[in-house]
Structures are given as C-alpha cells and as structure tokens.
C-alpha positions in Angstrom: -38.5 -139.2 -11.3 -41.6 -136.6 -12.1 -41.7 -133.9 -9.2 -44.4 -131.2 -9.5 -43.7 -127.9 -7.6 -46.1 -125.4 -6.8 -47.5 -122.7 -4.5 -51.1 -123.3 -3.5 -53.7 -121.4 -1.3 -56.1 -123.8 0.4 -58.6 -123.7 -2.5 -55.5 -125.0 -4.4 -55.3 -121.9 -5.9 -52.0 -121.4 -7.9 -52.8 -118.1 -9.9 -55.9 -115.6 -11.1 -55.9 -113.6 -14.0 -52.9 -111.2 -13.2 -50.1 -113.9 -12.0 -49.5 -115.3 -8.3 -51.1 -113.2 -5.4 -48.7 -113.8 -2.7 -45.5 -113.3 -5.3 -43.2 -111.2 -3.4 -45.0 -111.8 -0.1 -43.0 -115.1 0.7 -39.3 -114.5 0.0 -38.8 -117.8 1.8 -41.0 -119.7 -0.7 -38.9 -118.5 -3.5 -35.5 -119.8 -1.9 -37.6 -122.9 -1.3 -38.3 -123.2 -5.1 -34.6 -122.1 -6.3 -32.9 -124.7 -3.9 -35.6 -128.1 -4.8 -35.4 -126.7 -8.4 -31.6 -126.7 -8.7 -30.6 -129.8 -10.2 -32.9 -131.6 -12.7 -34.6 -130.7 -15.8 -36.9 -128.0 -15.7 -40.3 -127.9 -17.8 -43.2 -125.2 -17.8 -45.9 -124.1 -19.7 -46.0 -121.1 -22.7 -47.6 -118.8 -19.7 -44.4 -119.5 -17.1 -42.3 -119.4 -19.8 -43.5 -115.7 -20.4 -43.2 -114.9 -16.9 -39.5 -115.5 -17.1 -36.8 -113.2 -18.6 -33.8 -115.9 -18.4 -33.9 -119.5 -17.7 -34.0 -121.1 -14.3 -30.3 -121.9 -12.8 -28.1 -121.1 -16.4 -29.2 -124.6 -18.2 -31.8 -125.2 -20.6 -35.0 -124.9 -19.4 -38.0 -126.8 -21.6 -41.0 -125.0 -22.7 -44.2 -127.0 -23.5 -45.9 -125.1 -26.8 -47.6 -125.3 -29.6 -45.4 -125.8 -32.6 -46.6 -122.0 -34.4 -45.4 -121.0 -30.9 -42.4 -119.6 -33.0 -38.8 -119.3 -31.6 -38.2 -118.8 -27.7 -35.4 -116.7 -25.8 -32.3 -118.5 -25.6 -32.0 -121.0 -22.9 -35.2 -122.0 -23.6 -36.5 -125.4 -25.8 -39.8 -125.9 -27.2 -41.5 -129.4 -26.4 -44.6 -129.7 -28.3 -45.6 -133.2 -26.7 -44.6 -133.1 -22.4 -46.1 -137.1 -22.3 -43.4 -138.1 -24.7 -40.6 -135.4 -23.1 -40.9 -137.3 -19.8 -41.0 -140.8 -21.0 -37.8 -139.8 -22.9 -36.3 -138.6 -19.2 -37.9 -141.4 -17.6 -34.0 -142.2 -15.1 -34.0 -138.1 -14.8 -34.9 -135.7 -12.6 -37.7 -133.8 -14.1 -39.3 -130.7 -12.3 -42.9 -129.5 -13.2 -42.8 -126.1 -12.7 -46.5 -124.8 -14.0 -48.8 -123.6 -14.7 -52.3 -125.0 -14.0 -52.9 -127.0 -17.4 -49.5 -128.0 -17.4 -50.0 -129.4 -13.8 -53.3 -131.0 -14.6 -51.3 -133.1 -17.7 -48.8 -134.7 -15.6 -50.3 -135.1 -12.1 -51.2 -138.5 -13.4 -47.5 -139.2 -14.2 -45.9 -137.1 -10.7 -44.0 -139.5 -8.4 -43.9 -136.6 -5.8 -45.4 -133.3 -5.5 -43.5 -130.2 -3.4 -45.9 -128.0 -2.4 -46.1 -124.8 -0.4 -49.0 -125.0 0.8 -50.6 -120.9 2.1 -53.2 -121.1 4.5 -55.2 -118.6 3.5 -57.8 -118.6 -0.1 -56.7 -115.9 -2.5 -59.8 -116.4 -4.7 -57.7 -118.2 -7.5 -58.6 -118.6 -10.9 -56.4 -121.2 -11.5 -55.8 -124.4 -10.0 -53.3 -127.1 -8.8 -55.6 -130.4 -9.3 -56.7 -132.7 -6.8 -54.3 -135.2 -5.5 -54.9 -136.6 -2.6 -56.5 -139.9 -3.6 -53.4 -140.6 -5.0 -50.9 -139.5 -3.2 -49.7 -139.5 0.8 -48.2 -137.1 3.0 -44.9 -137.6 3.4 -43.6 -134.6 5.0 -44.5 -131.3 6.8 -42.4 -128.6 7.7 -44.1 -125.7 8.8 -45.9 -123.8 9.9 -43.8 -120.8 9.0 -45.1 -116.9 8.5 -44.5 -114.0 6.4 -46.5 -111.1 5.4 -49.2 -112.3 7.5 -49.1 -115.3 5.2 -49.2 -118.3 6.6 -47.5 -121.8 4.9 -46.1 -124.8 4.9 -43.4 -127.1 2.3 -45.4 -130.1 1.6 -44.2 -133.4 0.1 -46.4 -135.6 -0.9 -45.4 -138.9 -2.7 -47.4 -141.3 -4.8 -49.5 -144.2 -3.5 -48.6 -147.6 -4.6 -51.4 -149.9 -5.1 -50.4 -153.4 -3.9 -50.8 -156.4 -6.0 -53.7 -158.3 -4.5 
C-alpha cells in the first residue's frame, strides 16, 4: 500500500523557499506524522532528506537521488528510480514523505493520501498536486487549533473506476 503524507495550506501549499511555514506552529501535526509514519517504509526526496539529521523511527529510511548524489548519513539508502522502489514493495507499507516533486511522481501510484490539511494560504512555493479527481474523502477529523492555525487530518483514499 502507497500512502502519501503531507501538510497542506489551502492553496495546497507544502513549502516556499525557506522550508515549511507553520513548522513548529502545530506540535500536534508532528505527533500526527510520527504515529501514521511509524510502521512502514519510509521514502523522501534529496531536499527532506537534508532536512533530517537522523532517520525517521531508528530503521532505514530511503532517499530518492541522483546516483552522483554521493554517499548519505547512515540510516539512510539511496534509490535512484522510486517507480521501480515501490513496485519492488508492492505487499508493503510504503510512506511518501515529500517533498513536492517527489509527491507529484507517485500521486498517480498513492492508494491513500494523509493529509493535514491548514486552513489558512501561506503563499507556498511549493505544492502538493491535485487530487481530488481521483481520490474521495474518506475521513475528517477536525477541526482542531493551534497557533491561530487552523487544520484538519485528512484521509483521502483512491477512486475505483468500475468495470462497465
């Protein structure tokens, strides 16, 4: 099972040019991310991967680069093709984890997307892509508050088209 996870502002904002504008802001977001993210494979882009010092719950987490990336921090594992990755962990859990490009390559692939969803437009720079054509609602908890910030956890889950 694909799952992407992300924070997005209504514009589907996920970042601008200096990292995530609410980071910090919604503690309770974070939990939310640590306790979905715990079990499963993890897999990021080269620009996550350089916002983290260690990798995500002590396991290996996978980093999708360029192979003249060079060699990453320990804990971390290069994957220079994510198509291939996730037909290779087609019966696992894989999480999605950013950022924008890396979302945009596998939204097409995503059986479920967990989003936190901020009501609010943070004039992004960078983007979560458009879904909803292809996926449904499937649950809503919210609305919750902090920092003036307000949000909900999304799930949305794939549309299946029906043989006709």
């Amino acid at each position: 099972m694909l799952r992407l996870i992300a924070a997005v502002d209504n514009a589907l904002g996920v970042a601008d040019d200096k990292g995530i504008p609410w980071q910090g802001k919604i503690p309770t977001d974070a939990q939310y991310f640590r306790e979905q993210t715990t079990n499963g494979i993890i897999v990021m882009g080269f620009g996550t991967y350089q916002e983290f010092k260690s990798p995500l719950h002590d396991r290996e987490n996978f980093v999708v680069s360029r192979p003249d990336t060079g060699e990453l921090r320990q804990g971390f594992v290069g994957v220079t093709d994510v198509t291939s990755f996730i037909q290779e962990h087609e019966g696992d859990l894989v999480w999605v984890i950013g950022g924008a490009a890396l979302f945009e390559k596998t939204v097409g692939s995503a059986d479920e997307l967990y989003l936190t969803q901020i009501d609010r437009d943070f004039h992004c720079t960078k983007f979560f892509p458009t879904f909803s054509e292809a996926f449904e609602l499937s649950s809503d908890d919210g609305p919750h508050a902090e920092s003036d910030i307000t949000f909900h956890f999304e799930v949305w889950r794939r549309k299946f088209q029906s043989a006709v």
